[in-house]
C-alpha positions in Angstrom: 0.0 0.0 0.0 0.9 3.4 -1.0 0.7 6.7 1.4 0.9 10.1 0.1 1.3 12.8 2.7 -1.3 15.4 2.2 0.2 17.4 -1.8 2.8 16.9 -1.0 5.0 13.9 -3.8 6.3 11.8 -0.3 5.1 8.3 -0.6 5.5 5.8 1.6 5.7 1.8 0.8 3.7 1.2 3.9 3.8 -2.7 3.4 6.2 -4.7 6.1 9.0 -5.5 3.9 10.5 -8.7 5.2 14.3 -10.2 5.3 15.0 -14.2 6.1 15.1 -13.6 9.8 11.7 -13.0 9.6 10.0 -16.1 8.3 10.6 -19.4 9.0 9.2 -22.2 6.1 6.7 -24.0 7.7 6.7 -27.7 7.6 4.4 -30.0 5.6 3.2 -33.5 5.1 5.0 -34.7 2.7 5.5 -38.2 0.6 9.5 -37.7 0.7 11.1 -40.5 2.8 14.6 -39.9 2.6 16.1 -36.1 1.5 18.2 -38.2 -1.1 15.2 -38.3 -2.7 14.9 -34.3 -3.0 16.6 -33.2 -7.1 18.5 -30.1 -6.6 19.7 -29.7 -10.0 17.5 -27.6 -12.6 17.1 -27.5 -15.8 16.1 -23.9 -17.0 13.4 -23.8 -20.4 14.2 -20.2 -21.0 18.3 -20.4 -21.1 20.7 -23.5 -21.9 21.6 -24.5 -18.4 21.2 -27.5 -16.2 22.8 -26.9 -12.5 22.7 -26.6 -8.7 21.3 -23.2 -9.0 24.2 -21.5 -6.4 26.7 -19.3 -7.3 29.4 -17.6 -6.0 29.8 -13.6 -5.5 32.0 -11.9 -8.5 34.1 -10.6 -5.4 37.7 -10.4 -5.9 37.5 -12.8 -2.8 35.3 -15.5 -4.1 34.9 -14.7 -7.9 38.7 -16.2 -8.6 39.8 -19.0 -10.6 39.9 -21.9 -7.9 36.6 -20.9 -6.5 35.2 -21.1 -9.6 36.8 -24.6 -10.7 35.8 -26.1 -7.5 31.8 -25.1 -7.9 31.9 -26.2 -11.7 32.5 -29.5 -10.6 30.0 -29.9 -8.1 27.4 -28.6 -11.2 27.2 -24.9 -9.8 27.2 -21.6 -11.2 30.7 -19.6 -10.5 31.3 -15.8 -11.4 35.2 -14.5 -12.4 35.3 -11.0 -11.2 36.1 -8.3 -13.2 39.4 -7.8 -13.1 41.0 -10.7 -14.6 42.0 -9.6 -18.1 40.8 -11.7 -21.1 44.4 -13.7 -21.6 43.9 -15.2 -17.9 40.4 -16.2 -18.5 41.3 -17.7 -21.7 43.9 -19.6 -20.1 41.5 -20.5 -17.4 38.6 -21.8 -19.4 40.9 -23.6 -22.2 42.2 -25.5 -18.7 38.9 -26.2 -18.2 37.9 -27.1 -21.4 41.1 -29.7 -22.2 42.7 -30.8 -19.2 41.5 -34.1 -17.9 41.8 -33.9 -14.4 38.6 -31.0 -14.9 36.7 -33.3 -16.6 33.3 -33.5 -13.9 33.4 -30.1 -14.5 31.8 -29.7 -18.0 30.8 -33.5 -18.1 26.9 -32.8 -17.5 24.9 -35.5 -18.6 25.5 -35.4 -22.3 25.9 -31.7 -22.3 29.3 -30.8 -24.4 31.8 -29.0 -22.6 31.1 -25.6 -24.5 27.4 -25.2 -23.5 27.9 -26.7 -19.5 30.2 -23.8 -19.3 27.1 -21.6 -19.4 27.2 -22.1 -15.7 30.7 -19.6 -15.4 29.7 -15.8 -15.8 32.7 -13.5 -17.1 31.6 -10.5 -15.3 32.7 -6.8 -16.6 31.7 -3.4 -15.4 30.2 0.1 -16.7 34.1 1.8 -16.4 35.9 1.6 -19.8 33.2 -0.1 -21.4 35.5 -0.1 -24.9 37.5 -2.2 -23.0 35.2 -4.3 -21.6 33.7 -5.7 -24.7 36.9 -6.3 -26.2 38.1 -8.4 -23.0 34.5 -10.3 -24.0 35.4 -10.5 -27.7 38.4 -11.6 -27.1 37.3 -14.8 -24.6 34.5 -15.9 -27.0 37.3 -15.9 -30.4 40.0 -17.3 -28.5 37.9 -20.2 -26.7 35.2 -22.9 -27.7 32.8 -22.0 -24.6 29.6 -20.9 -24.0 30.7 -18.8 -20.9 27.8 -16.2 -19.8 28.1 -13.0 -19.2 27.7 -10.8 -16.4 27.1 -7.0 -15.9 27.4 -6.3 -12.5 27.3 -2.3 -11.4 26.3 -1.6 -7.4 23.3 0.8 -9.3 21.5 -1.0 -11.9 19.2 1.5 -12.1 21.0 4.1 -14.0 19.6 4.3 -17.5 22.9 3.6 -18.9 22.3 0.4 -17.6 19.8 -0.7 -19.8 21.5 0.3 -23.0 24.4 -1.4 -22.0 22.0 -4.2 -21.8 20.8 -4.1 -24.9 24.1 -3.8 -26.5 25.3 -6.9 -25.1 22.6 -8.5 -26.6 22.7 -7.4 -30.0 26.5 -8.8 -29.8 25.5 -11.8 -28.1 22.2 -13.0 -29.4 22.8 -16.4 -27.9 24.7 -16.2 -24.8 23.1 -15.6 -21.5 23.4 -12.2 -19.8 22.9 -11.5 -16.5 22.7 -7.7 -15.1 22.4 -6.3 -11.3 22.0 -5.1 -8.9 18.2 -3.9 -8.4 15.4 -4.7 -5.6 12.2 -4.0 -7.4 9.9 -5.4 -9.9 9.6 -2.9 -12.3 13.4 -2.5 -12.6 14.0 -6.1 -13.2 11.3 -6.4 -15.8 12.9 -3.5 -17.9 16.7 -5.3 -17.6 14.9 -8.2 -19.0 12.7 -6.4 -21.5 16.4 -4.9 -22.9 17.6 -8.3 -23.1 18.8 -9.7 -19.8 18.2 -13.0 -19.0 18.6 -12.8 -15.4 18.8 -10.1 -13.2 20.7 -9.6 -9.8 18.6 -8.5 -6.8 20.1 -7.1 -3.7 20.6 -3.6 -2.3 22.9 -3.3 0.7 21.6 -6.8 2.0 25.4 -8.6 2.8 27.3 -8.7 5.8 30.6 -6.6 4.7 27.6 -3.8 2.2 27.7 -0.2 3.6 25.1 1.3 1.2 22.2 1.1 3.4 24.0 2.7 6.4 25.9 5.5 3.7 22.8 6.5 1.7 19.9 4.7 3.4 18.6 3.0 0.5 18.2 0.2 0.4 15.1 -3.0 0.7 14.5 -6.2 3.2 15.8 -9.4 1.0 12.9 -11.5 1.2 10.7 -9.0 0.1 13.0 -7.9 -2.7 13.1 -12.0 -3.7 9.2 -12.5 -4.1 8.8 -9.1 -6.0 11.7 -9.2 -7.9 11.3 -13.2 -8.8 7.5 -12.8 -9.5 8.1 -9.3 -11.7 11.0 -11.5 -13.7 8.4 -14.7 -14.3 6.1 -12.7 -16.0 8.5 -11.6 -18.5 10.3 -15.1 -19.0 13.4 -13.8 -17.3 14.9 -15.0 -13.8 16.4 -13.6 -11.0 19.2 -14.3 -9.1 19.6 -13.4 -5.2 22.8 -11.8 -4.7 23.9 -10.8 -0.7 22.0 -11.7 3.1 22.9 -15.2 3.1 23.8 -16.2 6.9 23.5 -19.6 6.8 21.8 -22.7 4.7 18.5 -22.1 5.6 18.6 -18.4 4.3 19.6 -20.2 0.8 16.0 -22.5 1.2 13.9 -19.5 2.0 15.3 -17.4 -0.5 13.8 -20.4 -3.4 10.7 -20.9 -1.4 10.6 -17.3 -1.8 11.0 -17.6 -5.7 14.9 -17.3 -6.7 16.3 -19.0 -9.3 19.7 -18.3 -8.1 21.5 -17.4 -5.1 24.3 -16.0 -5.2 26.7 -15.1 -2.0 29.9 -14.7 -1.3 30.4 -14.7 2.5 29.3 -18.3 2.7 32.3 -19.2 0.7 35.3 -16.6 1.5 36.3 -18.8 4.7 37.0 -21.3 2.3 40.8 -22.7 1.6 40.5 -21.4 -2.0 39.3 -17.8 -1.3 41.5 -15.3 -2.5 41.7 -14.1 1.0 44.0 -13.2 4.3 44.4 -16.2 6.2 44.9 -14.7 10.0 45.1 -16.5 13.3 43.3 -15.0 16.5 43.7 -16.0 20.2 40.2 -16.2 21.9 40.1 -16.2 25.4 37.5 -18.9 26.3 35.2 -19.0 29.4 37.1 -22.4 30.8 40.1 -21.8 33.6 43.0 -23.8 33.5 43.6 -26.0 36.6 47.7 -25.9 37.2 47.7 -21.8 36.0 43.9 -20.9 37.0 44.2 -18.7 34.2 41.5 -18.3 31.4 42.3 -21.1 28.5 43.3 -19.3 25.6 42.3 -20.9 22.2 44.0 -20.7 18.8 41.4 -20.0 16.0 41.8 -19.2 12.1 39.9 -16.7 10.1 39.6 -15.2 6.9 39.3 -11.4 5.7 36.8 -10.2 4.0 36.0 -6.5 2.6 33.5 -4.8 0.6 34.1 -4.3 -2.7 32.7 -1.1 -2.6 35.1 0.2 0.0 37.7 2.4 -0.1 39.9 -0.4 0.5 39.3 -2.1 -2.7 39.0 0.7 -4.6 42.5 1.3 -4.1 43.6 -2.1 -4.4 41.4 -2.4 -7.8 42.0 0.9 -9.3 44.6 2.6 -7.5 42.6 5.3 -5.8 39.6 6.1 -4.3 36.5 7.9 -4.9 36.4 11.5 -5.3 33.2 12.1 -5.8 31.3 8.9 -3.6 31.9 7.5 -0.2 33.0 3.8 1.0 29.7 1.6 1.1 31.8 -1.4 1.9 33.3 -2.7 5.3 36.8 -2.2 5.3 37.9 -5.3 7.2 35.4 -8.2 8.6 37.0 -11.6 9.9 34.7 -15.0 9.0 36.1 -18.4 10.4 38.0 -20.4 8.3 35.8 -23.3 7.0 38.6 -25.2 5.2 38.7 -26.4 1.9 35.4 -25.4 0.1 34.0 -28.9 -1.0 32.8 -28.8 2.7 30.7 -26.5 2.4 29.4 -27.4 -0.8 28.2 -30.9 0.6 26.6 -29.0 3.4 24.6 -26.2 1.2 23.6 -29.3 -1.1 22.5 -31.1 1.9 20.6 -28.5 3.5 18.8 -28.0 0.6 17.4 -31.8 0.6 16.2 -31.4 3.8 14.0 -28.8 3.1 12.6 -30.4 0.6 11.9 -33.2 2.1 10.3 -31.2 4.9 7.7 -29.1 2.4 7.5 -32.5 0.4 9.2 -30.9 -2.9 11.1 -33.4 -4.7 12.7 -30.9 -6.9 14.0 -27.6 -6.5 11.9 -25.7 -8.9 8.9 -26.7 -6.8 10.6 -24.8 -3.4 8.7 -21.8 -4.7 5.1 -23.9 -5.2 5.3 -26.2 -2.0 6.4 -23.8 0.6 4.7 -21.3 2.7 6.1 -19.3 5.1 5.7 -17.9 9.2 6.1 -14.7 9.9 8.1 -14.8 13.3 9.5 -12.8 15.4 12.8 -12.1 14.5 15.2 -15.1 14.8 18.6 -14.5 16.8 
């Protein structure tokens, strides 16, 4: 609902607008024995992919080349962040593409190796756009893939946008093109309407995102999910859920809620192959050692993680920092170490069975027509 204040142009989205840790999925009967049972692969009609529909952030943390080679294999989506140039990605994906040992990596059910590389997304940006389309020429001469692409810009709404959109498009009537970031309906049906295929929904939802405290704009990411996923079904586009991921069960309300994708980056930059700081912390623990009676002081590991829209990594990226903006991104933010990442793969993958097999969906596509949700109070 809409409020106007007296004639004056103010209006108010007066609706609750919801984030994960304020629903819970409720439970159902179900004819699911065993969460073995539970598909989490999908096969999309629209676009020529068939995968775990998770992807990683196109951070410089988690968008990198071992990241990447490690989700391909377990039949998810992986992003390459935009600072790799073209010869490194060629090298990458011609790896990919010839070297045995990668093999379960494009192997996917029948699927040649060119079109299951759908599932990595060569991102580029909005600076030196000349240069960014030749980098993307230069991929699709020099190697036999089907790579997607994606434009990722922390302002999708900037009209710019869309004619970027379309001009991707005309050059690549057959690849798939992603765009973001947005958090309405409207917005994503005009990306798609210009040619996107899927659109990236999320502003100032992740853990390490400043925007929202900087500028105060900003939307709850459930409510963002159902408008934005329901806006891009109508149009035969898709969405993808990019930032607010704490945990599994955020992943399995974020399809109940009607993502294709999610996306995230802080569930995988404590992983062994993130391209981040490895730093150990002492943590004094609540137990007393007998012999010294002194508080038993633990050894812990933990990775760094920063925003990508801070000043940190502008520096890092570009070699300076804004002169006309401010840092939306956390500078520094430590996440524990999780080890090497097929871990956490298993445990996303598993996750997502059970809650099928609690809502009684036996495939992953059905998340969005089998479950309902509570509205709690806010979980801690």
């Amino acid at each position: 609902m809409l409020l106007t204040k007296g004639d004056d142009t103010m209006i108010i989205h007066n609706d609750i607008q919801l984030d994960f840790d304020d629903v819970l999925i409720a439970p159902q009967t179900t004819t699911i024995n065993h969460r073995s049972e539970v598909d989490i692969m999908r096969d999309f009609k629209k676009i020529p992919l068939r995968c775990v529909p998770i992807m990683s952030a196109n951070m410089t943390q988690t968008g990198n080349f071992n990241v990447a080679r490690e989700l391909l294999k377990t039949k998810m989506c992986a992003t390459l962040h935009k600072f790799y140039n073209a010869n490194q990605i060629i090298e990458f994906i011609n790896d990919i593409l010839t070297n045995p040992d990668n093999r379960s990596a494009i192997d996917d059910d029948g699927v040649d190796g060119s079109i299951a590389l759908a599932r990595l997304f060569v991102t580029v940006g909005k600076r030196n756009w000349d240069n960014e389309l030749k980098k993307l020429a230069d991929i699709a001469i020099k190697t036999n893939a089907g790579f997607s692409i994606l434009l990722d810009v922390p302002n999708a709404y900037i009209p710019e946008i869309t004619d970027c959109v379309k001009q991707l498009r005309d050059l690549y009537p057959t690849k798939i093109i992603a765009v973001g970031n947005v958090c309405s309906g409207d917005e994503t049906q005009k990306l798609i309407l210009a040619g996107a295929n899927l659109v990236k929904q999320g502003i100032g939802p992740s853990l390490i995102c400043m925007t929202r405290n900087q500028t105060g704009c900003g939307r709850p990411q459930l409510s963002a999910t159902i408008d934005c996923a329901n806006a891009a079904h109508q149009v035969g586009g898709y969405v993808i859920v990019d930032g607010g991921f704490k945990q599994n069960g955020d992943f399995c309300k974020a399809f109940v809620a009607g993502a294709d994708f999610c996306m995230s980056g802080s569930m995988f930059v404590g992983c062994e192959e993130s391209d981040s700081n490895k730093v150990i912390k002492h943590i004094k623990t609540n137990e007393i050692n007998p012999e010294t009676k002194e508080p038993i002081i633990e050894q812990k590991y933990f990775k760094e993680y920063y925003g990508m829209s801070s000043f940190r990594a502008q520096q890092e990226n570009y070699g300076e920092t804004t002169k006309s903006g401010t840092s939306e991104g956390v500078e520094r933010k430590f996440v524990p170490f999780t080890g090497p990442i097929c871990g956490t793969i298993n445990d996303i993958c598993g996750a997502l069975r059970s809650c099928g097999s609690y809502i009684g969906a036996k495939n992953i596509k059905n998340f969005s027509r089998q479950g309902m949700f509570y509205k709690v109070n806010r979980i801690k």
